[in-house]
C-alpha positions in Angstrom: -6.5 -1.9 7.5 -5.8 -1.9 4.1 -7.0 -4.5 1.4 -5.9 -5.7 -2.4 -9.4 -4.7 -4.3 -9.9 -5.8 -8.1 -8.6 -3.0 -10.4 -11.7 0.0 -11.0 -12.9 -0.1 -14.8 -13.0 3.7 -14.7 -9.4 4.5 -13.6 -7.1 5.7 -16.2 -5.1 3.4 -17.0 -2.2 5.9 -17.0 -2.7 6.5 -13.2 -2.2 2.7 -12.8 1.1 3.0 -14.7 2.0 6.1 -12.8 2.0 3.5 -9.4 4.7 1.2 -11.0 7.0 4.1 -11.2 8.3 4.3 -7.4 10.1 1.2 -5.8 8.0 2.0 -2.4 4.5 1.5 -3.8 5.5 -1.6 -5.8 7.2 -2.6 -2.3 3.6 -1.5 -0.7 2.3 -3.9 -3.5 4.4 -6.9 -3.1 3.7 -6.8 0.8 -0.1 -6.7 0.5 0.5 -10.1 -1.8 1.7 -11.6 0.9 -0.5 -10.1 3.1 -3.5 -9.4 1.9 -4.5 -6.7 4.6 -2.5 -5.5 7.0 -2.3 -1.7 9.0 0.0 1.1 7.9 2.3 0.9 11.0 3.3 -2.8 10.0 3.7 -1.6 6.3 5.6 1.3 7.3 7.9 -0.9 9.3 8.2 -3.4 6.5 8.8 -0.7 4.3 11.8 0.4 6.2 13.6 -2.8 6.6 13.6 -3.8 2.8 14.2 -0.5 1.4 16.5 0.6 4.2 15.7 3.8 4.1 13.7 5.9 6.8 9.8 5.7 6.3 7.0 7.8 8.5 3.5 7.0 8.3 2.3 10.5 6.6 4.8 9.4 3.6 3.2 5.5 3.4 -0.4 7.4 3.5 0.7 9.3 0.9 1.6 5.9 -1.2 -1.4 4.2 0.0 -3.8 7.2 -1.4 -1.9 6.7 -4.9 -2.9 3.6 -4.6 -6.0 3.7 -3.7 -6.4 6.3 -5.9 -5.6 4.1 -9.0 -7.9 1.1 -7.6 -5.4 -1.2 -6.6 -5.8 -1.2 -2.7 -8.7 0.1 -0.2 -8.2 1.6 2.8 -10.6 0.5 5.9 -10.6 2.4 9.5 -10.6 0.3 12.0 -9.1 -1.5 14.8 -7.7 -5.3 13.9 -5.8 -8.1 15.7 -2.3 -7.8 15.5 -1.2 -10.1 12.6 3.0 -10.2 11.8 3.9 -9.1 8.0 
């Protein structure tokens, strides 16, 4: 599951600004707006039908971990009811 978390104080702020420079993490970004958690299947399938373009889980990890990374998002194991993005 992954959640919107309030930005770290620590985190460079160019790492932030290195996450608004790809359309899929600011796509990752817009859907977790919407949505405030959701799984990485759903996202990856979301992904795919507003970018048109071919997305695989390893790739929207990948994103996530940026993301994550820079303080914007936190990722949470576990198993969640089904909720439509």
């Amino acid at each position: 599951m992954i959640r919107l978390t309030e930005p770290k104080i620590d985190v460079d702020s160019w790492s932030i600004l290195h996450v608004f420079g790809n359309e899929v993490r600011i796509e990752i970004l817009k859907l977790l707006l919407r949505h405030e958690m959701t799984c990485l299947t759903d996202i990856t399938k979301n992904l795919e039908h507003n970018l048109r373009k071919k997305m695989t889980l390893p790739a929207v990890l990948k994103h996530m971990r940026i993301l994550e990374k820079a303080g914007l998002v936190r990722l949470e194991p576990g198993i969640y009811p089904d909720k439509p993005v």
